[in-house]
N, C-alpha and C positions, 0 to 999 in steps of 0.2 A: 504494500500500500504506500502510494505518496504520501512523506511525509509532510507534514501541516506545516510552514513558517507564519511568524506576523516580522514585521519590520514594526518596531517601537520607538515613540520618539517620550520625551520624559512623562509627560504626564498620561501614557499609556501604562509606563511601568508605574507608575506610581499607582492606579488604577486596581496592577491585575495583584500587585504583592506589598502595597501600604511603605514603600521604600521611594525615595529621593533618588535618582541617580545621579550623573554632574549633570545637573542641567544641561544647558543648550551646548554642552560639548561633548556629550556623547550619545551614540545609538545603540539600541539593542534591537538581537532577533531574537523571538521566541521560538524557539523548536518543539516545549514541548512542555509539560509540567515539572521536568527537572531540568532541562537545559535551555542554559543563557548565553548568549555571543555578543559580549561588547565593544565596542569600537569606539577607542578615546582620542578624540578628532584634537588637534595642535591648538585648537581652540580653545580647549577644557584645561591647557595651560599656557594661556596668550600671552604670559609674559615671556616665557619660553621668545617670541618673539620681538620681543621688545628691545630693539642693542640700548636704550638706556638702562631697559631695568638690568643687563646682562652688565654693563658695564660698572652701573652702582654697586653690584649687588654679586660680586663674582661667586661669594657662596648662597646663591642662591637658594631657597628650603627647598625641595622635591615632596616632601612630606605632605601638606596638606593636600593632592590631590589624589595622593594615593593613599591617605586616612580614608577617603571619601569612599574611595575603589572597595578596602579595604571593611567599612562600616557597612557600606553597601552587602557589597557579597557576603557579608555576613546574616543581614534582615533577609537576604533574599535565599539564603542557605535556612533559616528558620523556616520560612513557607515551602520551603520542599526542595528548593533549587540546588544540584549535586552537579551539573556537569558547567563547566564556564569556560568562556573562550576569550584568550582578549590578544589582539593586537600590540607588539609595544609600537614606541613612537619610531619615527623615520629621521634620517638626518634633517633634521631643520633647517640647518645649517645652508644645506647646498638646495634647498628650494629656490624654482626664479626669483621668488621676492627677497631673500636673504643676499642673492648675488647681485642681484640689485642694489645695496648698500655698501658694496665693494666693487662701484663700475667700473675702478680704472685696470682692475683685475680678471672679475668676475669670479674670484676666487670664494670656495664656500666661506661663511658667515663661522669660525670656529668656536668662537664663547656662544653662540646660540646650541650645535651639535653636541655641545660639550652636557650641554646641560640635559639636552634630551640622552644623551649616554647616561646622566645619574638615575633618570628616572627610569630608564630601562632595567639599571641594575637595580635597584630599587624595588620595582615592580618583583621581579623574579624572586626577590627576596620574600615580599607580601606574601606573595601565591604559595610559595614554599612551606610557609609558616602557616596560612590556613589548613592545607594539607594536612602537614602532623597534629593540627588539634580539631579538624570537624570533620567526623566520621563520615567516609562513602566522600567526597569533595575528589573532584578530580577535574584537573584544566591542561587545559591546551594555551600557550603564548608563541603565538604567530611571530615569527623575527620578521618585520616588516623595515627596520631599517636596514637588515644585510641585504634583503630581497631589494628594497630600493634602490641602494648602492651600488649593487650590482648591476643595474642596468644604466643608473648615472655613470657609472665606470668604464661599463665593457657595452655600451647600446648597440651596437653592431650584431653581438653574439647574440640578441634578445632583438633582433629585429626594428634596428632603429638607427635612424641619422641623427638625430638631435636631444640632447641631456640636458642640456644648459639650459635654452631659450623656451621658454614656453609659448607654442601653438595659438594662442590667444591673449591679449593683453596688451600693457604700450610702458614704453620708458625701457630702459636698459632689462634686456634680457625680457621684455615683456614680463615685467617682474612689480608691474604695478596693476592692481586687481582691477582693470578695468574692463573687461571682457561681457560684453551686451549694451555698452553701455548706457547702463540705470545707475551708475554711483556718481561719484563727486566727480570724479574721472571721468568723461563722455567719448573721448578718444579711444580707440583699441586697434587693433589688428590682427588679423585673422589669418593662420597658415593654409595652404591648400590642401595638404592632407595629414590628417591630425595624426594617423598609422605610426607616422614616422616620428614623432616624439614620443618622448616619455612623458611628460607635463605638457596637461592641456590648457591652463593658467596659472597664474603666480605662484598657488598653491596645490594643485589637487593634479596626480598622475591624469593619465589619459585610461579609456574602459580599456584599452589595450595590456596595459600594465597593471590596471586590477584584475584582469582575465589571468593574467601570469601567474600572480600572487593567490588567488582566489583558486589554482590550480593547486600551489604550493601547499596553501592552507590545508584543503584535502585530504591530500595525499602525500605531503612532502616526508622528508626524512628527518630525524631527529634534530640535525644540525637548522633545521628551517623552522620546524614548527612541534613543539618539545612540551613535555614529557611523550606527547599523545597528538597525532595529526588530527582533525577533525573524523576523516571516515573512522578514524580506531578509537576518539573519545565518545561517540555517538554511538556506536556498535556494541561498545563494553559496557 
């Protein structure tokens, strides 16, 4: 039988299990009465983005939004929920809009990547620690940065001419969120075929390169997507 998904946005989970998730920077699917798939969008830690707060602030906390992760999967382990899935972050760093603050380079953004490395480690940690203290808990974390990287690095072997620039957008590297434009920004510019990049604006890959990752997810191997790929956390 087809399994059931919902695609959830906060005040759906809040709805179906009396739990807060990060607000408007993260998503859930539902699959199922015990399994969750989170997705904690760069958004859910915007300052991650910020080169002043990065540059005030070089120790920057990592902690409260993985208290949140943390609190969270725990209300939601109360109401029945056992199998979890979560994405870490992706180099930040070297997103169009990050290279973009280094035109005369283009060089990734490294106190922005740096930071998203703590929370990665960070995370792993969390997850870890729920494990040994809530019975039956068992997750999955998707390396969505090595997976990124990898095709910012090597685009050729992943089917791509372009890493850097992003497909839509205006300013250095098309690295300023303008793409449609409805923002402050009214200018943009649009590539002929989006296939060939990695990034389809400042921020967000192209379906092409979540097709890859969303393959990864899967069915990947340990080194990708760990302790449990998705087909072997949902099966067990």
């Amino acid at each position: 039988m087809k399994r059931k998904s919902t695609v959830a946005d906060w005040r759906e989970v809040r709805r179906w299990t009396g739990v807060w998730p990060l607000t408007r920077g993260s998503d859930w699917v539902f699959f199922g009465p015990s399994q969750f798939f989170m997705v904690v969008w760069p958004s859910a830690v915007s300052a991650f983005a910020d080169r002043r707060c990065a540059a005030a602030h070089p120790g920057f906390n990592v902690a409260p939004p993985l208290q949140v992760i943390d609190l969270n999967t725990q209300e939601i382990y109360k109401k029945g929920g056992r199998k979890f899935a979560i994405p870490n972050l992706v180099p930040l760093g070297c997103l169009p809009f990050a290279r973009a603050l280094n035109p005369d380079t283009g060089a990734c953004f490294q106190e922005i990547t740096a930071l998203a490395k703590l929370h990665n480690e960070a995370l792993s940690k969390v997850l870890q620690k729920l494990e040994s203290q809530l019975h039956g808990f068992k997750y999955s974390i998707a390396d969505s940065y090595s997976s990124l990287s990898e095709s910012i690095n090597n685009p050729s072997k992943y089917g791509f001419n372009e890493s850097k620039i992003a497909c839509c957008g205006t300013g250095p590297y098309r690295g300023i969120f303008s793409c449609g434009g409805k923002r402050s920004v009214k200018e943009y510019e649009l590539c002929e075929n989006v296939s060939e990049y990695v990034f389809f604006d400042s921020i967000h890959p192209t379906e092409k390169v979540n097709q890859q990752f969303a393959e990864l997810m899967w069915s990947g191997t340990p080194n990708i997507t760990g302790p449990y790929n998705l087909k072997a956390l949902f099966e067990n």
